[in-house]
N, C-alpha and C positions, 0 to 999 in steps of 0.2 A: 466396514460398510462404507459407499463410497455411489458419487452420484455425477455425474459428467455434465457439467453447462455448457454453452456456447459461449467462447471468448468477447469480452465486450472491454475495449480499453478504460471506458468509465462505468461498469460493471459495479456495485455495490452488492456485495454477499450479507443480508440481514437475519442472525437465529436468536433462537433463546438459548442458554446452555446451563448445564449444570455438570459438576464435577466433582469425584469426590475420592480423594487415595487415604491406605491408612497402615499400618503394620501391627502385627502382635505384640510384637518386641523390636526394640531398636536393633532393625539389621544391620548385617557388616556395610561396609561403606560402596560396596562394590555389588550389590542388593537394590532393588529401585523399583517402585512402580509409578508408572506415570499414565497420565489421561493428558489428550491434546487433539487439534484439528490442524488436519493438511491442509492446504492448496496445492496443486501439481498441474505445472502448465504441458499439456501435449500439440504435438502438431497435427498435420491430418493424415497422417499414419497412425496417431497412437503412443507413438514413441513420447519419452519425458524431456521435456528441455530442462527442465528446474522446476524446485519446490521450495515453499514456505512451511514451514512447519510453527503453528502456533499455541507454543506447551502449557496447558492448562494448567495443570498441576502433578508435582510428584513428589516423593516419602524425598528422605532424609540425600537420598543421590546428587551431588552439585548440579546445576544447571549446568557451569561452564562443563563440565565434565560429557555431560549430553550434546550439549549445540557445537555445529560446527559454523564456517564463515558463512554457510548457505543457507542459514535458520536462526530465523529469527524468535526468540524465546522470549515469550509472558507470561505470567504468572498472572491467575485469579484471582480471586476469592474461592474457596471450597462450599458444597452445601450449603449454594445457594441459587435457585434460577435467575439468573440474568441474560438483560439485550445485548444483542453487541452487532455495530456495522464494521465490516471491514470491505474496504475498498478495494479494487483490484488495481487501481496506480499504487496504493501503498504496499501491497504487496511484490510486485514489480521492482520496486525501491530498493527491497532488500537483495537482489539478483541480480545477473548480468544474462538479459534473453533479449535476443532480436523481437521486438511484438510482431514482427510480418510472419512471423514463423506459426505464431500459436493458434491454434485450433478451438482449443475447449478449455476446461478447467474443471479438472477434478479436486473434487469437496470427498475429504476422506476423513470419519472418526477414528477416533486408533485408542486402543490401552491397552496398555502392557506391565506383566507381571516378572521380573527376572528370576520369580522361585515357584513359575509357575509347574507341574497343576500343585503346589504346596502352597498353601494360603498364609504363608510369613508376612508378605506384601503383599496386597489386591488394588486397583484402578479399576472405578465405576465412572460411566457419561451419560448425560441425559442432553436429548436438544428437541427442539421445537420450534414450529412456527418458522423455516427455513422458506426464504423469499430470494429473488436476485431482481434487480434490477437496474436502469442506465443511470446515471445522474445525468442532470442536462445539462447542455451544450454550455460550453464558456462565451462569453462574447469575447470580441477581439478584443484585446488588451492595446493599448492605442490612444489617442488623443486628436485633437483638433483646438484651431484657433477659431478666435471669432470677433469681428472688429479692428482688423487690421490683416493688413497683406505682408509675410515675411518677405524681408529680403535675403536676411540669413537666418538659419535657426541651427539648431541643437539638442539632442535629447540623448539620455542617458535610461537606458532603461535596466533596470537591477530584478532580479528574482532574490528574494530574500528568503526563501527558503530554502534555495539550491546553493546559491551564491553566486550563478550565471550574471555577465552583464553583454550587452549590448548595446554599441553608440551608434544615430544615426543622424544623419546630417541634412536638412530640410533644406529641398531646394528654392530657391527664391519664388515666390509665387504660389507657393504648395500649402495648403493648410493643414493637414493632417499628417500622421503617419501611424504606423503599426508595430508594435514590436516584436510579436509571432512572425510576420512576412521579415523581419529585419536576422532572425535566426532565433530570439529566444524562447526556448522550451517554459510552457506552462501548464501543468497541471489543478486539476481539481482542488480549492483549499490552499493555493499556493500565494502569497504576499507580496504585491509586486510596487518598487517605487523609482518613480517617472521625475527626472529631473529636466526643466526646458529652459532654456534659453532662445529665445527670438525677439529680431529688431525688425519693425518697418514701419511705415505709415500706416496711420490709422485709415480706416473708410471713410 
């Protein structure tokens, strides 16, 4: 089952979910049932640029064994309703897609049984209460003086959760500056630290 949104770069996907796998007997190793939610970015064709895949739960099967570089794999709790927000910058995270490309985003539930229709291994999902919505806008990320006119300044701007840096150089007379307009990328939840150096006379 599966449900097509309109792409929003700060987009926040909000459900309940529950999930639940289990087996008769300890299958062979190569035997798995799993429960888990997609994301799947398309463009305005339709076509798939990339997906996330977020594995709820499965029997005795390796994770590593399931995921490849392009899925990102969690593990829940079983038989149990829970909230859960997941973002769509953090999804993105895990992929390499142009955003000008994408379209929509398909929300797909999935289970799967590898001894299906033989009940050795069965995967159940329950969800609810599915919402989407934007987070709000970031303000600019940036500084300003006050009480004094630089004559030279300095700033070092670090995204700490990327590891991105950015240096910009204050021109004489300038009080402010920006670190987004200076090139560095921020996101939603992202930890940013602003080192400054500036001389001038006071006002």
């Amino acid at each position: 089952m599966y449900r097509d949104f309109e792409f929003e770069p700060t987009g926040l996907f909000s459900f309940d979910l529950k999930v639940s796998v289990s087996s008769q007997s300890p299958p062979a190793s190569n035997y798995y049932g799993a429960a888990w939610v997609s994301f799947s970015f398309l463009n305005s064709g339709g076509t798939q640029l990339g997906a996330v895949n977020y594995l709820a739960a499965t029997t005795n099967y390796p994770f590593t064994n399931w995921a490849s570089s392009t899925i990102s794999v969690n593990g829940i709790p079983e038989d149990a309703m829970e909230h859960y927000d997941l973002k769509v910058s953090d999804m993105l995270g895990q992929i390499t897609i142009d955003p000008s490309q994408i379209a929509a985003v398909r929300m797909q539930l999935n289970t799967y049984s590898s001894t299906w229709p033989y009940p050795f291994v069965s995967a159940e999902l329950w969800i609810d209460n599915v919402t989407t919505e934007t987070e709000p806008p970031l303000e600019n990320v940036g500084g300003s003086v006050a009480g004094m006119s630089p004559t030279t300044g300095k700033v070092t701007c670090r995204n700490m959760t990327t590891k991105k840096t950015v240096k910009i150089t204050i021109p004489a007379g300038v009080r402010s500056w920006d670190c987004e307009e200076a090139g560095l990328v921020v996101n939603p939840g992202d930890k940013i630290k602003q080192t400054i150096t500036v001389t001038g006379p006071a006002d």
